[in-house]
C-alpha positions as CSV (number, residue, x, y, z in Angstrom):
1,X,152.5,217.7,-162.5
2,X,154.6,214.9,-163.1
3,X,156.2,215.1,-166.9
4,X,156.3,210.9,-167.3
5,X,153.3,210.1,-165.1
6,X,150.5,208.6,-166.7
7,X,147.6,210.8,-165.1
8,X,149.2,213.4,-165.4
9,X,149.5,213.3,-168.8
10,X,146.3,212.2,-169.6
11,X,145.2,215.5,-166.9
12,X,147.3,217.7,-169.3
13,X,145.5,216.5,-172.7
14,X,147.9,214.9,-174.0
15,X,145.9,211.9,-175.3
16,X,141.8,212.1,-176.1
17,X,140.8,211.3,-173.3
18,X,137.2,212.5,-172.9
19,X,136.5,214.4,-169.4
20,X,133.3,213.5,-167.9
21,X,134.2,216.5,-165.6
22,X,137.1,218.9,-165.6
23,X,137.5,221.9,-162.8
24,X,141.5,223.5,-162.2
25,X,142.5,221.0,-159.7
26,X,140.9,217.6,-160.9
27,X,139.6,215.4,-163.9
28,X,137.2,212.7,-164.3
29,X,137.4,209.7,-167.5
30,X,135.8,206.5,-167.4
31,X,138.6,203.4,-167.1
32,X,140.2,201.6,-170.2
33,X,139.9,198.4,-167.7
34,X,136.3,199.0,-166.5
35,X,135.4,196.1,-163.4
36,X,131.5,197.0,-163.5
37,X,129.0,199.2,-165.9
38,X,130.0,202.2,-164.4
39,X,133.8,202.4,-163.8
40,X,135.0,206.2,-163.7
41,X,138.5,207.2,-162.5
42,X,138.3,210.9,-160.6
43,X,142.4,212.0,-160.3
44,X,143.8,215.4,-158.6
45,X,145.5,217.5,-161.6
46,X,148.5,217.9,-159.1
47,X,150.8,215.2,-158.9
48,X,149.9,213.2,-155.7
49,X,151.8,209.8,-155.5
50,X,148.7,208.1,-153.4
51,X,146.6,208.9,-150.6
52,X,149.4,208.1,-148.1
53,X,151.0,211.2,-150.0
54,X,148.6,214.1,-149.0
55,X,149.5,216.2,-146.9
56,X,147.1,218.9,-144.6
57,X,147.9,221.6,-147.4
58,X,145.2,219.1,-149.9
59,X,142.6,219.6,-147.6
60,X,140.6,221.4,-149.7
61,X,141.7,219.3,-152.8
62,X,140.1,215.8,-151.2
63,X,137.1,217.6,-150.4
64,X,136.5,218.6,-154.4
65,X,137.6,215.1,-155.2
66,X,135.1,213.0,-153.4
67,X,132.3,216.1,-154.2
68,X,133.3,215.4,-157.6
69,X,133.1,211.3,-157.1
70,X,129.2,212.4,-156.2
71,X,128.4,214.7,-158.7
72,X,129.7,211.8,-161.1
73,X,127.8,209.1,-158.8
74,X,124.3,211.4,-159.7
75,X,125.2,212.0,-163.3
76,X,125.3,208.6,-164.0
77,X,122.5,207.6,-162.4
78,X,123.3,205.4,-159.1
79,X,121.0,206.3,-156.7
80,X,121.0,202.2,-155.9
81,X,124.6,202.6,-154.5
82,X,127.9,202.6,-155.8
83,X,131.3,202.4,-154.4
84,X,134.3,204.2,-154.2
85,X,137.9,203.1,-153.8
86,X,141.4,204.2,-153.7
87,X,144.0,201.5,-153.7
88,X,147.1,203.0,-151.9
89,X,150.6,201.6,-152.6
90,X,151.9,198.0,-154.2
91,X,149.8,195.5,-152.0
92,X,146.9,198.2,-151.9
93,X,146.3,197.0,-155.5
94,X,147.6,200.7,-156.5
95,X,148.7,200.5,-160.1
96,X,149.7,203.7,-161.3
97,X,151.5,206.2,-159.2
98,X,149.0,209.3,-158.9
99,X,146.4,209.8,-156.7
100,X,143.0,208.2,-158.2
101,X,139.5,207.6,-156.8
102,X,137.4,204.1,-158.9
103,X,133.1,205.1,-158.8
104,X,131.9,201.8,-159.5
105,X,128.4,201.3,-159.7
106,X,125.5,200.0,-162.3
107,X,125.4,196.4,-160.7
108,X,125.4,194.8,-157.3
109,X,128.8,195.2,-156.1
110,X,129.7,192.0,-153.5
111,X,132.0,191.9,-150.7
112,X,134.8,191.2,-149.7
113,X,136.4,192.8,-153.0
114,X,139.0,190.4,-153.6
């Protein structure tokens, strides 16, 4: 983990963050900035700059991550759809520098994103 990273200290506890789900390598919180009902962030508890960063060794580690994303998706109740997105570096729309997945669901989402 990153000591000034954002993620990683929210992945540490050092704010109240509330932890929809929590395993050794990952942690899921809903957004401060939600963009639709459902708006949960799902980051790795190791320090991953963005998805351009992982390497074959986090194999295993995007596998929990997007089983997580689903496990979220059911919990909350979108069996209608939802959508998942990682923004990956400055004109990616990537905002802070660790590894994050967005479920965003509970309304129509439209397309193109923006």
């Amino acid at each position: 983990m990153s000591a000034d990273c954002l993620f990683c200290r929210i992945a540490r506890g050092e704010f109240s963050t509330e932890f929809l789900l929590e395993t050794d390598n990952l942690a899921a919180f809903r957004d401060i900035n939600p963009q639709a009902p459902t708006h949960i962030l799902v980051i790795p508890k190791k320090h991953i700059e963005s998805l351009a960063d992982l390497q074959a060794e986090d194999q295993g580690l995007a596998g929990e991550l997007l089983l997580a994303v689903k496990e979220l998706a059911e919990r909350e109740g979108l069996s209608a759809g939802y959508r998942v997105v990682v923004n990956t570096g400055q004109d990616g729309g990537q905002s802070v520098g660790h590894l994050h997945f967005h479920l965003l669901g509970g309304r129509a989402l439209q397309w193109p994103p923006g």
